[in-house]
C-alpha positions as CSV (number, residue, x, y, z in Angstrom):
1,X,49.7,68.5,3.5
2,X,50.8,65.3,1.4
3,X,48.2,64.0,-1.2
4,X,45.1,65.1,-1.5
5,X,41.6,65.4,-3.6
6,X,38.5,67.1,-3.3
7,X,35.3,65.6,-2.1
8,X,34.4,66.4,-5.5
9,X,36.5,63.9,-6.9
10,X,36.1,61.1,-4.5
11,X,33.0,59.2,-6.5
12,X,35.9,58.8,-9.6
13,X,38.7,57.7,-7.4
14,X,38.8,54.4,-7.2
15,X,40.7,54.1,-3.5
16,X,37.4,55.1,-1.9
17,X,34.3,52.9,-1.8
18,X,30.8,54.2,-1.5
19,X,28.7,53.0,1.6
20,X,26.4,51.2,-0.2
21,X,28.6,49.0,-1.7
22,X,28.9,47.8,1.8
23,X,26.4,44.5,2.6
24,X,24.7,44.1,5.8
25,X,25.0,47.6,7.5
26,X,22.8,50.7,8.1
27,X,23.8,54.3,7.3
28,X,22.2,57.0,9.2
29,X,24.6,59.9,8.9
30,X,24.5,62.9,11.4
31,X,26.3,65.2,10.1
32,X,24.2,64.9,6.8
33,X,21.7,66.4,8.9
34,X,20.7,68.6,12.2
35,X,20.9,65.9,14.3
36,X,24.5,66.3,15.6
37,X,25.9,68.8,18.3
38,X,25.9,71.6,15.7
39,X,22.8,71.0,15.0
40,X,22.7,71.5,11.0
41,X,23.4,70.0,7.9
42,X,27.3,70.2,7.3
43,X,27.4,67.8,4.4
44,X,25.2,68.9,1.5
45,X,25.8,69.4,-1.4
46,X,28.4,66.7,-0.3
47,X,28.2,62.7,-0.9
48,X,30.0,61.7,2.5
49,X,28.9,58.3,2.3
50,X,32.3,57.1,1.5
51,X,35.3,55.3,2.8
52,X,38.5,54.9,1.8
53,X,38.5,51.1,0.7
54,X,40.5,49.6,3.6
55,X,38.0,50.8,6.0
56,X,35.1,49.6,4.4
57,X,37.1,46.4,4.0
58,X,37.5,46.5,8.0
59,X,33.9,47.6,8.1
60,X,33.4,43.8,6.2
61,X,34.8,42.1,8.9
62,X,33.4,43.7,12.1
63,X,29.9,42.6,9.9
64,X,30.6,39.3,9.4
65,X,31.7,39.1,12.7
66,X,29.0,40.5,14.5
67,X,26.4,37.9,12.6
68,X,28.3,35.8,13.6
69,X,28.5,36.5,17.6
70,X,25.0,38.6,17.8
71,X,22.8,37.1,15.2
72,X,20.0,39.4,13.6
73,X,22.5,42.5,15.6
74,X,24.2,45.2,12.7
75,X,26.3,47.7,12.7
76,X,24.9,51.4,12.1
77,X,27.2,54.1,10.2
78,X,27.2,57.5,11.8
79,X,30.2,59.5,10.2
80,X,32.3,58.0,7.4
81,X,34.5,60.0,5.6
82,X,34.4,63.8,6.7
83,X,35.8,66.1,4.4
84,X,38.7,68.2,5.8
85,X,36.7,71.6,4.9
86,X,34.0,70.0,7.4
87,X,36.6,69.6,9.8
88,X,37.3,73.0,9.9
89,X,33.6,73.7,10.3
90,X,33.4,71.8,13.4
91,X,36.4,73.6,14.7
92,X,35.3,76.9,14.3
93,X,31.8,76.3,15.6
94,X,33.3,74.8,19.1
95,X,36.3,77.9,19.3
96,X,36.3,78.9,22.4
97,X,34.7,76.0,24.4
98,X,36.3,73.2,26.2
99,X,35.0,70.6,23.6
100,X,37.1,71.3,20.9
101,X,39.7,68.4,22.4
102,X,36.7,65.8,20.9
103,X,38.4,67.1,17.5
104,X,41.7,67.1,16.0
105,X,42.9,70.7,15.2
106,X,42.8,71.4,11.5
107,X,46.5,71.9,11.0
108,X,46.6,67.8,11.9
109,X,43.5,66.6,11.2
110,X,41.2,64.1,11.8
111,X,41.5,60.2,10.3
112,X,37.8,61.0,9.0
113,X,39.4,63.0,6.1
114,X,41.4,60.1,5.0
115,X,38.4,58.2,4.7
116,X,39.9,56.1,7.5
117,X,38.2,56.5,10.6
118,X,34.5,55.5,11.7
119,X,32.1,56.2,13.8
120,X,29.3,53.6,14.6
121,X,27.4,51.2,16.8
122,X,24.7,48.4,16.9
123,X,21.2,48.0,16.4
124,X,19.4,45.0,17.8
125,X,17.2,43.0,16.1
126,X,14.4,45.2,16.5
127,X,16.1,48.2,14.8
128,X,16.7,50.0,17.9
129,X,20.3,51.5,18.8
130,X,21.9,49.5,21.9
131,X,21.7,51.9,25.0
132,X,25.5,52.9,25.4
133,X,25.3,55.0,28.2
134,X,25.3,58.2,26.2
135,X,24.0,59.1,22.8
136,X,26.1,60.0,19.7
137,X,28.3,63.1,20.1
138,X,27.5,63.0,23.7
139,X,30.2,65.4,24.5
140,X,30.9,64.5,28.5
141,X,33.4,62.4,30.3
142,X,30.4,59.2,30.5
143,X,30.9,58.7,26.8
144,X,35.0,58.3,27.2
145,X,35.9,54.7,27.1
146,X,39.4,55.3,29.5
147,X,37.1,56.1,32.2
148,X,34.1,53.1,32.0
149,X,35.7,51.6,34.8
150,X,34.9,53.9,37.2
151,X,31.7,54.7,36.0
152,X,30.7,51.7,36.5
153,X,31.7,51.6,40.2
154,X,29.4,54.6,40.8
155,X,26.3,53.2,39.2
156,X,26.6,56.2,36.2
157,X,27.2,53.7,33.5
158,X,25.3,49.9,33.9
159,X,26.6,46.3,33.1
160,X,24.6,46.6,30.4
161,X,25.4,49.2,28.6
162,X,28.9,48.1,29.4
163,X,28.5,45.2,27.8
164,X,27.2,47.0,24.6
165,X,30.0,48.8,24.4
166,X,32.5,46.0,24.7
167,X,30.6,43.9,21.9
168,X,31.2,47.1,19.8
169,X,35.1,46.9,20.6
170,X,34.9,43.4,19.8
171,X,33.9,43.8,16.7
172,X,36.0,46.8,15.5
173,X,38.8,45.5,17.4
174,X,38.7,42.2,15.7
175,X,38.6,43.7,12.4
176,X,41.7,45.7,12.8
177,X,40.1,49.1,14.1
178,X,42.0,51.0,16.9
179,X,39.1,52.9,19.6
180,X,40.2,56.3,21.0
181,X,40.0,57.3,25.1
182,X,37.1,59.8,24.7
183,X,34.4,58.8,22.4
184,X,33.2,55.0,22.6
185,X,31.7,55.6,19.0
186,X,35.1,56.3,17.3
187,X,37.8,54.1,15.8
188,X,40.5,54.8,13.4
189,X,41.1,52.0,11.1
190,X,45.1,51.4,11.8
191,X,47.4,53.8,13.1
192,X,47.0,57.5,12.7
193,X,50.4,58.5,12.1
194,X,50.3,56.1,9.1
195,X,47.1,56.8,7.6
196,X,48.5,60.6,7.7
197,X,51.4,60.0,6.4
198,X,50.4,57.2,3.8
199,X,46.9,58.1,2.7
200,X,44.9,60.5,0.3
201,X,43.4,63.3,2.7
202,X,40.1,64.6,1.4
203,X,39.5,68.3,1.0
């Protein structure tokens, strides 16, 4: 499986970067606690508020940027780096329904475990998330970016929330983040087959 560490060992490695080391964002971590589609902690005992230090370099840029285009907007953190034991987790606990393609199979697995992959959006200035269309881990064809177009022909999705969602490209895309076609929350930062093949994959 390459190079790899345990979770463990992440806070002594110095290729990862803890979230708070990371000005000008908010962390509000689902899978840290039961608000996700499990609906339970799947972190604890585990610190997963790390990234692998290119991401939370990229994570830099889409902040300065965004202060820069949306004053008093900021980015919120929702999943950093997810161990590949949690991975498995997920897996297991969506065997057998359609929704496992949200998730790479373990035998690949996901950027998340390289510390390379995000999921995020904005708050406005009031604190409040920006209406998307669909919450976090919204696990139906509105939250899939590939298909926006037509949802907004039929009314489903507004300009608006539209609109939010392209600001959030914007600012990942800018900062060298790559989005996926099913989950408007998601980005890898650079390409997957080269974070698999070049970086350390947490256990």
């Amino acid at each position: 499986m390459g190079n790899t560490i345990r979770s463990e060992d992440v806070p002594g490695n110095p290729a990862f970067r803890h979230l708070s080391s990371i000005a000008g964002i908010a962390v509000d971590l689902r899978y840290a606690g039961p608000d996700n589609f499990v609906g339970r902690d799947l972190y604890s005992p585990l610190d997963c508020a790390w990234l692998h230090r290119d991401a939370a370099a990229a994570v830099e840029r889409a902040v300065a940027w965004l202060a820069q285009q949306a004053p008093g907007y900021k980015v919120l953190l929702l999943d950093a780096l997810r161990p590949h034991r949690v991975q498995e987790e997920l897996w297991d606990a969506l065997e057998g329904t359609s929704l496992q393609m949200y998730l790479a199979p373990p035998e690949r697995g996901s950027i998340h475990s390289f510390g390379m992959a995000v999921d995020i959006t904005i708050l406005d200035p009031a604190g409040r998330e920006l209406d998307m269309g669909t919450g976090f881990d919204d696990m139906t064809e509105l939250s899939h970016p590939a298909l926006e177009t037509q949802f907004l022909a039929s009314g489903e999705l507004s300009p608006a929330q539209a609109a939010n969602r392209q600001l959030l490209r914007d600012a990942m895309f800018q900062a060298g983040f790559v989005g996926i076609k099913t989950e408007w929350w998601h980005f890898d930062c650079g390409d997957r087959v080269l974070v698999r093949r070049d970086y350390t994959r947490v256990l």
